[in-house]
N, C-alpha and C positions, 0 to 999 in steps of 0.2 A: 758284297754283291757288285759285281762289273755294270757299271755306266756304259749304255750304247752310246759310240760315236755321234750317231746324229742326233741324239737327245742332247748331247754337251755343245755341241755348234747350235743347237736352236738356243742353250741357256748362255750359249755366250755372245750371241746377237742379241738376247733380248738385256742381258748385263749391258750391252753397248749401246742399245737406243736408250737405255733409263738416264745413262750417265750422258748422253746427248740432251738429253731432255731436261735434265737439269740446269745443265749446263746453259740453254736456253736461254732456261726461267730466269733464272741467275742474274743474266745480262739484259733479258727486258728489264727484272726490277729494277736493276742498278742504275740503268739510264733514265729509266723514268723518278725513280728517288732525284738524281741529280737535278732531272728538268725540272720536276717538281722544286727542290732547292734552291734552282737559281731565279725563277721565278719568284717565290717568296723575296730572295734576297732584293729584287728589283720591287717589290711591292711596297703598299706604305708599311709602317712598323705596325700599327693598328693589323691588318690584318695577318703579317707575319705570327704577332701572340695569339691572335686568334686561331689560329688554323694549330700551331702549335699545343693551344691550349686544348682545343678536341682531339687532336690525336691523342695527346696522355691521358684524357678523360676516360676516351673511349675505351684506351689499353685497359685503365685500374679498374674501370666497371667490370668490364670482361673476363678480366685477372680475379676478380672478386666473386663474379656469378660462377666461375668453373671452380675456384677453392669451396664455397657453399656445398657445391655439389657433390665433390669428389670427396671433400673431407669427412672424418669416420665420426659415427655422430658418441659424443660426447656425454650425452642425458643418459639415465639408467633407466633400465625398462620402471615405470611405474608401478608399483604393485595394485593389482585390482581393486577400486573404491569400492568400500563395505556397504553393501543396497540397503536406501533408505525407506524405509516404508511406513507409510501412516497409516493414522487409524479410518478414515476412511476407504481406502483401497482394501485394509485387512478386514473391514468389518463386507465389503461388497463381493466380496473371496470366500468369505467363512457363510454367508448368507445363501450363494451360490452351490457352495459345497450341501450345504444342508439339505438344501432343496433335492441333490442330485441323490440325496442318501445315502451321503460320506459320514462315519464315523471322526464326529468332530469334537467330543465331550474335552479332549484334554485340552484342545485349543481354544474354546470356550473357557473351561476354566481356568486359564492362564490370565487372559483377558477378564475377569470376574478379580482375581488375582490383584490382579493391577487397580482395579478400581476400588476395591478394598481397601488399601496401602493409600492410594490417592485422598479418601476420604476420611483415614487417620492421620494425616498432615505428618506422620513420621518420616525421620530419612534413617533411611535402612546402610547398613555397612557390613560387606561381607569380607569376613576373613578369609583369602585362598592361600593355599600352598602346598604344596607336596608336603608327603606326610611325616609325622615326627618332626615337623619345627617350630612347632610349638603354637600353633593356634589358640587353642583351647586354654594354652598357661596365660597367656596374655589376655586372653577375654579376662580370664580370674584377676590379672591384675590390673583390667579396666574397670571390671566390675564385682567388687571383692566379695561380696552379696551374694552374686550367683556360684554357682557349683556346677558347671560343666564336669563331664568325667575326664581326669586328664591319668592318662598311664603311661609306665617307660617304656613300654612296649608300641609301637609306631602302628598309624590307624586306629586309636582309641576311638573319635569321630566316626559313627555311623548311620548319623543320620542326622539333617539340618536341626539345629537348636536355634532359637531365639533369647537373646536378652534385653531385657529394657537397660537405656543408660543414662545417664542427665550427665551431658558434658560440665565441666566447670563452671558454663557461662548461663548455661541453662538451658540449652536446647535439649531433645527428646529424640535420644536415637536407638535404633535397636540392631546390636550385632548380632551378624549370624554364624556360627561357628557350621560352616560346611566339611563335609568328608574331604581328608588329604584324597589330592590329586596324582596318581604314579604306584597305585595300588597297586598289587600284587591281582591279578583278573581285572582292574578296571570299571568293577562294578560299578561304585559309586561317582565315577572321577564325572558321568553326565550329568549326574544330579547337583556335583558342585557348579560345574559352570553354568548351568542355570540360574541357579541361586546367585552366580555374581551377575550375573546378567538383570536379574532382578534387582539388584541394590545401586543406589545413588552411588557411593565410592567403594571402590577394591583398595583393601588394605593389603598386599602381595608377600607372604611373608617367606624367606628363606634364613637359614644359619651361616649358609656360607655362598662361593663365586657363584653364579648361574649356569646351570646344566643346560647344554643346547633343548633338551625338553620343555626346563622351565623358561628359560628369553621364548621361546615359542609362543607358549604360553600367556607369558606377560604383552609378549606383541597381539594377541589374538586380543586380548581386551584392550589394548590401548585403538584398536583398528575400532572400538566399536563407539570412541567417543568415550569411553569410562573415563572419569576422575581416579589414577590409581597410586598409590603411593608405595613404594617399597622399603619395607620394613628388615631390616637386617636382626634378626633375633638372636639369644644367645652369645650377646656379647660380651659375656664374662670368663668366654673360654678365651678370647683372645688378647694379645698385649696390645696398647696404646699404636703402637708401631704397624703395627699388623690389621687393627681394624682401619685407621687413616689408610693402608694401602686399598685395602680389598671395600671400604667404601668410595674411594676414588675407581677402583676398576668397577664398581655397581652404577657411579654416575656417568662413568665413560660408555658402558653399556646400554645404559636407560637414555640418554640422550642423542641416539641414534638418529636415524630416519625416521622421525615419527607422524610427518605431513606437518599437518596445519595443530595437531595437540599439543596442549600443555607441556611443558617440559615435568618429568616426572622427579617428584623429590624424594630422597633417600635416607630415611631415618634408622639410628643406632639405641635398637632398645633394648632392654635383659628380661624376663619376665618373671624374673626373683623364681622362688621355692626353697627346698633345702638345702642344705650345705652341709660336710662331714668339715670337721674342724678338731686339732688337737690343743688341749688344756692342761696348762702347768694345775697340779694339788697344793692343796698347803704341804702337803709331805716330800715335795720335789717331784713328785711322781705323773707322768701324763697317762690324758685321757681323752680318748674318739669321745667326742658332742655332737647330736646335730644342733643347726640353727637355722632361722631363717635368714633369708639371703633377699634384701630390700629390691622391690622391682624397679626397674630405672622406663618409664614408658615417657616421661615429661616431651620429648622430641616430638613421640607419634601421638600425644592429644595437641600438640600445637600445630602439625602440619593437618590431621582431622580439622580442625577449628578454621584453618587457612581455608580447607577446600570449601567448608557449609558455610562460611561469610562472603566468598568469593564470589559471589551466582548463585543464589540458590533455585529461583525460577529455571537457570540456564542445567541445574542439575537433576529438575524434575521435566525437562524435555528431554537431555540426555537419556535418562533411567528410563522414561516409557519411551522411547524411541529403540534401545535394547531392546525392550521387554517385547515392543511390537515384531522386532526381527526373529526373535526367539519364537514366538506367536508364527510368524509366516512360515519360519524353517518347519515347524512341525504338521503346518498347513502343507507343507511341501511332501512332506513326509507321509500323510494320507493319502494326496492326492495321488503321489506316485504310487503308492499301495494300491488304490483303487485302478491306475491306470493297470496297471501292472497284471492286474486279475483280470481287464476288462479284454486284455490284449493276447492273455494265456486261451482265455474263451473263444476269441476269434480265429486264432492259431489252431484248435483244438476243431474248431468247427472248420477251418477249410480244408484240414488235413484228412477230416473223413469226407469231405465233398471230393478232396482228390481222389481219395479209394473208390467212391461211386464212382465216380465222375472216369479210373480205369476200366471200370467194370461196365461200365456203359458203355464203352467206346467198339461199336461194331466192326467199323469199317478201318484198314490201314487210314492211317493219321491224325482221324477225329480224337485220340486220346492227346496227341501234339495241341491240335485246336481247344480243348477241353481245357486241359495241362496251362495251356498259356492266357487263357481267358481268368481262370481261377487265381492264377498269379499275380495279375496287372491288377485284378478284384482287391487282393490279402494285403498287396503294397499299398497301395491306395487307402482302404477303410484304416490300418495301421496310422498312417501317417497322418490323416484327420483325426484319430485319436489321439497323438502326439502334438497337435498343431504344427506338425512340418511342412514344409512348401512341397509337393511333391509334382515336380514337373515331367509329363511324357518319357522328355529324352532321357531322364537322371532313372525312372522306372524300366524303360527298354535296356538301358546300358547293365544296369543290378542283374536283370534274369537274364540277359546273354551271357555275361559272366558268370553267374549261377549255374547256366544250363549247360556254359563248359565245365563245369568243375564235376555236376550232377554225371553227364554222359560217362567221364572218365570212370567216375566211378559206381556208374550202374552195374556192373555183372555184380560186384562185391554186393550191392544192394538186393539186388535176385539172389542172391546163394544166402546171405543174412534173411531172406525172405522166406526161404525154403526149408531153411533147419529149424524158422520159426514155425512152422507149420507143423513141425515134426514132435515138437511140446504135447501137439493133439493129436491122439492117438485115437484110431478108428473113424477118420475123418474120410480115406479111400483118398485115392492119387490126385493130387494136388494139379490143376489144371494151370495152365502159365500164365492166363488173365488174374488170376487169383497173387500169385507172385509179384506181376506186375502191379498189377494193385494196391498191394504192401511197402512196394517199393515206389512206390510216387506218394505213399503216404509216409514215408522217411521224410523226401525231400522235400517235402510241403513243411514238416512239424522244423525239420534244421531251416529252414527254409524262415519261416516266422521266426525261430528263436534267434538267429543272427541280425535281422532288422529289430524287434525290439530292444536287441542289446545296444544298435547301434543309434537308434533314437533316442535312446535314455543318455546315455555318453555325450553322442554330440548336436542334439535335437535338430537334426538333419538326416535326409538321406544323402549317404555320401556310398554312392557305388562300389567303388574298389574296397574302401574296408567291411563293409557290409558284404561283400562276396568274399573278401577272405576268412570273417567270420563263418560263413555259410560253412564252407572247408571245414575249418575245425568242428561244427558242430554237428556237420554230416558222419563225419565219425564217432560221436562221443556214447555211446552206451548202446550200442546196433542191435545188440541181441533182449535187453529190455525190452527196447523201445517196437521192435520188431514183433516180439509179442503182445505187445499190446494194443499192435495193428493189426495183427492178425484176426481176435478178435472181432476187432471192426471189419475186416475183411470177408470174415464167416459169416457174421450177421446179415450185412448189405445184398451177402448175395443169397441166402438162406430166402430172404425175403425177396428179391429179385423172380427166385426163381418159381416162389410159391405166386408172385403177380403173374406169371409168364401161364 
């Protein structure tokens, strides 16, 4: 592109007053540094170091508040602290729900659960881990008495077991042999983590490194305050050489980021069973035996016995402290059930006040005024159902945005409205309040269904994604959902017209 003549003489005057003006600057500073200089030099000493001494103070402070500033910060995002919750707050939550005629039996009996267990002064030890590593062999070689079902076939475990155990020293514990984790459908994998969540220590069992599944896993109980120890199983498949590696890469990994928790220990156990072994005859001749193959667990009853002398008060506030989060989660899990139905009913009931509410509208506009009264209504009741803040500005801003999206695509909504109509046959010509109608009761039902989404997500109203939600779900199944207002449509006004 050709530079105008006169635009390059204005940028080359204004090049030449800059560098005058520095030029300036330049020579004021340099004479007054000097005045300043010689004047000190004529002062007494006393005040020359002084003056001296604040100028470099002042520099390094300065030097130091803008590196704080600018420098890249160095800390790692924290990962979110796991909510503590007591049994007062859960018991004034679960009390509350009752009253409001929430379906609370499981969380009740959770808490029943817990006091149970409290009262038989037992400590409970759950064995987890992904399946086929042997869980179940090792209960047998803790507790040689019981008879857990153990098969070579992986997922034997279907359902919690309990056993009683009398440590060495004589304490009274009872393992639980929970379903492997990493099931094929997952069915069982919740009922295991409950059950560790129930129990004083997680005994964390694997055969070999850790699959990013299972360190997930084992960080998900270490977040919860568990006492958990990791037990490396099956160690008779590997050489001397090979388990020292891969139990050093088990303590490199377990001694992670783990906050303020115990460092986790890492025991090297076998859980014995059989063994195929060949045997000289007296005839020179061999022969396949089986035998049994001696369990080696002595590691994991010495680190067990470390954790229940360790604290054991500190491990029955641990354990119901779980068990209380566990207890809330599922508190959580009704309640939002409950919301969730109370909010589909509201949505459900303003979406046919908007089909009245077209069908009513006589005059050019009042359906506008109608339209926008029922909206500010559906946001509002919503969002005090959610406990959301729901302020004026943040509700005008949602249905303007809504009401561009809704406009653009209104004719789609009349033509979707119109072939819904066409389901009911011998109804005679469909008049255009009637379409109308159908079609403001689209945008009311996406309308609800995109703020609830957006409440539960981020228990706020947050305009812009709440209205690009809207978008999406203004589209998502037109022609159902269209008949299903139609319906409402025919009735509202069946009856409209028998009042008239």
């Amino acid at each position: 592109m050709r530079v105008d003549r006169l635009f390059r003489i204005l940028l080359a005057l204004a090049i030449t007053f800059a560098l005058l003006a520095v030029v300036a600057t330049a020579l004021f500073v340099t004479e007054s540094a000097f005045a300043v200089w010689d004047r000190l030099r004529a002062a007494p000493r006393w005040l020359f170091y002084f003056y001296v001494s604040a100028i470099v103070t002042a520099v390094l402070a300065s030097a130091w508040a803008i590196w704080r500033l600018l420098r890249p910060s160095r800390t790692a995002k924290a990962a979110p602290a796991t909510k503590r919750v007591t049994e007062d707050e859960l018991q004034s939550r679960l009390a509350a729900a009752e009253a409001a005629g929430l379906e609370v039996g499981d969380v009740r009996r959770e808490l029943d659960s817990l006091e149970q267990r409290r009262s038989a002064g037992r400590v409970y030890v759950a064995l987890f881990g992904d399946i086929s590593t042997g869980k179940s062999a090792l209960i047998r070689a803790l507790v040689p008495d019981a008879a857990p079902h153990v098969d070579v076939r992986g997922g034997s475990t279907r359902n919690i077991q309990h056993y009683k155990w009398l440590s060495p020293v004589g304490d009274e514990l009872i393992l639980a042999d929970v379903p492997g984790t990493n099931e094929p459908g997952g069915v069982l994998e919740a009922a295991a983590r409950e059950e560790a969540q129930r129990s004083h220590v997680v005994v964390y069992v694997c055969d070999a490194d850790l699959t990013r599944d299972q360190f997930a896993s084992l960080e998900a109980l270490r977040k919860l305050g568990k006492p958990v120890v990791l037990a490396l199983n099956k160690s008779d498949r590997y050489s001397t050489a090979e388990l020292e590696a891969l139990r050093e890469r088990l303590l490199a990994r377990a001694s992670g980021d783990a906050g303020d928790l115990e460092a986790m220990e890492v025991v090297i156990v076998a859980a014995g069973g059989i063994e195929q072994a060949i045997t000289v005859t007296p005839d020179g001749s061999e022969k396949a035996i089986e035998r049994a193959r001696e369990p080696e667990v002595a590691a994991l009853l010495a680190a067990l016995q470390r954790r229940l002398d360790h604290d054991p008060a500190a491990l029955e506030t641990l354990r119901d402290s779980a068990v209380f989060l566990l207890a809330a989660r599922k508190l959580d899990a009704v309640e939002a059930h409950y919301r969730r139905g109370k909010a589909r009913e509201l949505v459900k009931s303003y979406t046919r006040k908007a089909v009245i509410g077209a069908l009513a509208a006589v005059t050019p506009g009042t359906d506008v005024l109608i339209q926008g009264f029922l909206g500010t209504s559906l946001v509002r009741e919503l969002c005090a159902l959610y406990n959301a803040p729901a302020r004026g500005l943040d509700i005008q801003q949602f249905l303007d945005l809504s009401q561009s999206k809704a406009g653009k695509a209104f004719p789609i909504l009349l033509a979707v409205a119109g072939n819904g109509f066409k389901a009911f046959p011998g109804i005679g010509t469909v008049a255009g309040g009637l379409m109308h109608a159908v079609a403001y009761g689209l945008i009311f039902d996406a309308l609800g269904a995109s703020l609830i989404d957006t409440l539960e997500v981020r228990g706020e109203l947050k305009p812009a994604p709440a209205a690009a939600r809207f978008e999406e779900n203004l589209h998502e199944d037109l022609s159902g959902r269209a008949r299903a207002l139609v319906k409402v449509a025919l009735a509202a006004n069946e009856k409209r017209e028998r009042s008239d």
